[in-house]
ZAMARGU-4260 file (C-alpha; in steps of 0.2 Angstrom, whole numbers, plus 5000, padded with zeros to 4 digits):
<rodrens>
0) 5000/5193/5052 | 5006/5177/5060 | 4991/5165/5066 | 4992/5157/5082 | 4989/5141/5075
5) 4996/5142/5057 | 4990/5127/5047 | 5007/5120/5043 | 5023/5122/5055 | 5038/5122/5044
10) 5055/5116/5053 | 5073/5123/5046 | 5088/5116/5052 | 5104/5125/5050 | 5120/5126/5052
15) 5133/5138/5045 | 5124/5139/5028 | 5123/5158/5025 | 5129/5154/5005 | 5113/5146/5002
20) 5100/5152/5015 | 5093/5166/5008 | 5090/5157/4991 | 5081/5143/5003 | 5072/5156/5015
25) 5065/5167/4998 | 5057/5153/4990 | 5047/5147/5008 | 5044/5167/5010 | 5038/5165/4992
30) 5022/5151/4996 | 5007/5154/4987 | 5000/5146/5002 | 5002/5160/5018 | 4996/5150/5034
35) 5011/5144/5041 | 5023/5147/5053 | 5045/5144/5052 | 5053/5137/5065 | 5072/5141/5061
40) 5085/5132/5075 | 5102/5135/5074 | 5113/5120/5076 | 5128/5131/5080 | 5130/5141/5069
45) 5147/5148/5067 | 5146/5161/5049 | 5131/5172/5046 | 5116/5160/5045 | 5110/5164/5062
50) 5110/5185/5056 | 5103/5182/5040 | 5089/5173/5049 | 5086/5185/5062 | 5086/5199/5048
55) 5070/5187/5041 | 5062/5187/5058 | 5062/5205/5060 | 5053/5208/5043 | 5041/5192/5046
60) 5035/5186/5061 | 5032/5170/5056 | 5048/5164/5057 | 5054/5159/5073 | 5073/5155/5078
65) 5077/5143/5091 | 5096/5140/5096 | 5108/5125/5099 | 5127/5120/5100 | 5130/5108/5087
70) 5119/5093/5094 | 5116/5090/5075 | 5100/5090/5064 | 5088/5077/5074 | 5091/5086/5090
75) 5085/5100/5079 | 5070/5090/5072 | 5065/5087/5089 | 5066/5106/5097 | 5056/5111/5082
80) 5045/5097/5083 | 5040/5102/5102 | 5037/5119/5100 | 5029/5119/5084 | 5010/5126/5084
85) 5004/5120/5066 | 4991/5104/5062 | 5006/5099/5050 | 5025/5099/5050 | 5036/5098/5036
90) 5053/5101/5033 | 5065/5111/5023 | 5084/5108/5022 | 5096/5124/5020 | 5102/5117/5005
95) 5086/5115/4996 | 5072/5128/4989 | 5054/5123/4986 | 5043/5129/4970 | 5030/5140/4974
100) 5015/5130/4976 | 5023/5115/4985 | 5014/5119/5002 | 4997/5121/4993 | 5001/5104/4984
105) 5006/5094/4999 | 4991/5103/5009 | 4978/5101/4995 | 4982/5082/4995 | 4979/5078/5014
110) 4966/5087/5015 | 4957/5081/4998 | 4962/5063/5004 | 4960/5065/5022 | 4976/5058/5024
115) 4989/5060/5038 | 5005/5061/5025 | 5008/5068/5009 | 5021/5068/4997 | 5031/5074/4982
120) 5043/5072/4971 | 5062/5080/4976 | 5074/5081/4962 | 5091/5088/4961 | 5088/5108/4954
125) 5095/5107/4936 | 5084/5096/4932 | 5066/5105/4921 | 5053/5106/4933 | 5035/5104/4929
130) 5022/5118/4921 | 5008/5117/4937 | 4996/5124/4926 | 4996/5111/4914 | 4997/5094/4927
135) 4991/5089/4941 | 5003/5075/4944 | 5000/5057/4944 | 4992/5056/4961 | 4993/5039/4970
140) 4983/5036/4988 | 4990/5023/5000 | 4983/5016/5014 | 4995/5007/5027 | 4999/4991/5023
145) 5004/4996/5003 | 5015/5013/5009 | 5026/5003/5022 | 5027/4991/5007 | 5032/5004/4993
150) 5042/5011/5007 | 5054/4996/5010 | 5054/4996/4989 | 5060/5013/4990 | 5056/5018/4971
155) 5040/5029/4975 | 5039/5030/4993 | 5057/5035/5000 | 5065/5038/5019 | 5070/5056/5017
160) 5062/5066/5028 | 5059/5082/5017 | 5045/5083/5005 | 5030/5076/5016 | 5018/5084/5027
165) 5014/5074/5042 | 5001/5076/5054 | 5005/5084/5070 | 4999/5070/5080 | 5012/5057/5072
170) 5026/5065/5084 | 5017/5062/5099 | 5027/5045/5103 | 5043/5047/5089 | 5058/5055/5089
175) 5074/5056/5079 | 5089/5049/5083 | 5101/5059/5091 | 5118/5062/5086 | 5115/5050/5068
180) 5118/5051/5051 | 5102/5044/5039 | 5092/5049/5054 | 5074/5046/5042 | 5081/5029/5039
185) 5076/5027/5056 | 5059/5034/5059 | 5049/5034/5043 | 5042/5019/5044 | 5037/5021/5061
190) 5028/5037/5055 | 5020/5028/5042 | 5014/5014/5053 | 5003/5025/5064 | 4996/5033/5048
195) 4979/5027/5039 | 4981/5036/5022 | 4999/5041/5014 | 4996/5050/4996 | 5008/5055/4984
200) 5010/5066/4968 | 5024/5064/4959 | 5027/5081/4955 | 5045/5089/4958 | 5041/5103/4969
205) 5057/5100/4980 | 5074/5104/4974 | 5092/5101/4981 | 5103/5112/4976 | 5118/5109/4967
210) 5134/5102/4977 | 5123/5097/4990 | 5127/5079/4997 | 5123/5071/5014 | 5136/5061/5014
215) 5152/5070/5025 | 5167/5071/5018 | 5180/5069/5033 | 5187/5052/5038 | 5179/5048/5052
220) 5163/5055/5050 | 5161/5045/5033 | 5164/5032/5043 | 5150/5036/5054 | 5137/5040/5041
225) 5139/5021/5036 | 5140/5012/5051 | 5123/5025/5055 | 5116/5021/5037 | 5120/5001/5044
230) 5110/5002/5058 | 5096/5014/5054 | 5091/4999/5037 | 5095/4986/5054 | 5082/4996/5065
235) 5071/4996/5047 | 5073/4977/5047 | 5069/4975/5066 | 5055/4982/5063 | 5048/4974/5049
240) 5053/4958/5060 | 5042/4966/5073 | 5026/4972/5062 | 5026/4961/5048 | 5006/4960/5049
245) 5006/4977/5043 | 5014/4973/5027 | 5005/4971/5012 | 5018/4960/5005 | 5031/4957/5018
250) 5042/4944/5008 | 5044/4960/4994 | 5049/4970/5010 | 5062/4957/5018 | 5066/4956/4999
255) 5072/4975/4997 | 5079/4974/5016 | 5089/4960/5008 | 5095/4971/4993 | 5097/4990/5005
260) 5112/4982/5013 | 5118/4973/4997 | 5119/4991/4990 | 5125/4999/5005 | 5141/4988/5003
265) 5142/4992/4986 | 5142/5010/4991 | 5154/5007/5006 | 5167/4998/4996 | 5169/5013/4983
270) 5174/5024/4998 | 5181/5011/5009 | 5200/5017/5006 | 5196/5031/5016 | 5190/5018/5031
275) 5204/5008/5033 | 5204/5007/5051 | 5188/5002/5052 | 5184/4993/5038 | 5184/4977/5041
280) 5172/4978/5056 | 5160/4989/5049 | 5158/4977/5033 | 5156/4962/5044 | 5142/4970/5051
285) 5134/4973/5036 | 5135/4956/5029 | 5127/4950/5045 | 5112/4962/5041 | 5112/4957/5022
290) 5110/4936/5028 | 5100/4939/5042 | 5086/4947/5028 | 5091/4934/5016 | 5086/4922/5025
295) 5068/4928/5022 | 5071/4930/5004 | 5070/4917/4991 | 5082/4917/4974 | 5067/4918/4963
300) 5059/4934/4973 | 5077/4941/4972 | 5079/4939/4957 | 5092/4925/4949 | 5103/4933/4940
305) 5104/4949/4956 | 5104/4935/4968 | 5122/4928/4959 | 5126/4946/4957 | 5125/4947/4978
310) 5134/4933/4981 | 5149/4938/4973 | 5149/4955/4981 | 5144/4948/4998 | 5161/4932/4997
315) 5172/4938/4987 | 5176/4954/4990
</rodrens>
């Protein structure tokens, strides 16, 4: 029996992804962890998705579907966001699937910690996974000014959206970015900036599945995922800028904000044959990120031999 106020509201955005859904809807339906609720919306879908999940709500009425015409995945983060009824939301992407303690875990943790996010690990699908009975994880507890740090470092704490559990009361003043690509990039570290307590396990209870990728593969939507990708590490930069009293070590921050738009040119340039219109616009613009950090960054914090290594991407390419 659905509870009127399920413990953890889990949001699904999806769209036309009936080849891996029922893999991704079975392993939620397959929780050790039973009080939440699933908030399907359906981004316009135009295969089976939408029937495969109303065949789940009619056997389970947790789940819930909510639909919309193609407004993209942040418009759906936001309509699941308003209705949703839990103490926490999380997310889970069509084309993943989550182990079957992964709610306990990321439950267990914010309520052992008292903390308003948790996190794990996520890991493409064929790689091993983890015996639960015989770890626990390495568990590491964060309070603000050290997560937005490890955040900007990006090895432990990451953007992505999906494998946290965040506090209800973190939404109340932040949306996603409609119509973007890389829409975490955007509001992860406001999240984490109204939080006290961020833990994290690094156990791998999240899985992509294989042949997923976020990045499109028409022309001018590739375009748009890395002028988005730009912006959203500009709007991450502005607001280091903005809060760099929060920091713990903000010139490691400006540091990686220096180094996120070195390798987002790296990454551009590989696929930047496909861009040609565009090209020569949108890598202006992310060498004018790149100094604009650098100019918070010292060679020695950079690294010598990684700050020559920049250079020579940055002029001579």
């Amino acid at each position: 029996m659905q509870s009127a106020s399920p413990q953890i509201s889990v949001i699904l955005s999806v769209h036309n992804a009936e080849s891996r859904l029922d893999k991704c809807l079975q392993s939620i339906f397959g929780q050790s962890f039973r009080d939440f609720e699933i908030i399907v919306v359906n981004d316009g879908s135009t295969d089976r998705a939408l029937d495969i999940c109303e065949r789940y709500a009619e056997v389970d009425s947790r789940l819930r579907v909510i639909s919309q015409s193609c407004q993209g995945r942040s418009a759906a983060y936001n309509a699941g966001i308003r209705v949703a009824r839990g103490r926490y939301i999380t997310v889970v992407d069509s084309y993943a699937w989550i182990d079957t303690e992964h709610f306990a875990i990321l439950y267990g943790l914010v309520t052992r910690y008292h903390a308003e996010i948790s996190v794990v690990e996520c890991t493409k699908e064929d790689l091993p996974t983890l015996d639960f009975a015989l770890t626990e994880g390495r568990i590491t507890v964060y309070e603000r000014s050290t997560a937005l740090t490890a955040l900007y470092r990006g090895k432990f704490l990451r953007d992505q959206f999906s494998g946290k559990l965040y506090h209800r009361s973190l939404f109340d003043e932040v949306q996603f970015p409609v119509g973007r690509y890389c829409e975490d990039i955007f509001v992860t570290c406001h999240l984490f900036a109204r939080s006290v307590t961020i833990v994290r396990t690094d156990i791998p209870t999240y899985h992509y599945m294989q042949g997923s990728t976020l990045i499109p593969s028409f022309d001018a939507d590739l375009y748009r995922y890395f002028a988005d990708r730009n912006d959203g590490l500009a709007a991450k930069l502005s607001f280091l800028e903005r809060h760099v009293d929060l920091f713990s070590d903000a010139e490691d921050a400006y540091k990686t904000s220096a180094l996120s738009f070195y390798h987002l040119k790296r990454d551009f340039l590989k696929t930047a044959k496909r861009c040609t219109e565009q090209r020569s616009t949108l890598l202006s613009q992310i060498e004018a990120n790149f100094k604009h950090a650098l100019t918070n960054t010292s060679a020695r914090r950079l690294g010598y031999l990684k700050y020559l290594d920049v250079l020579r991407v940055l002029y001579l390419t």
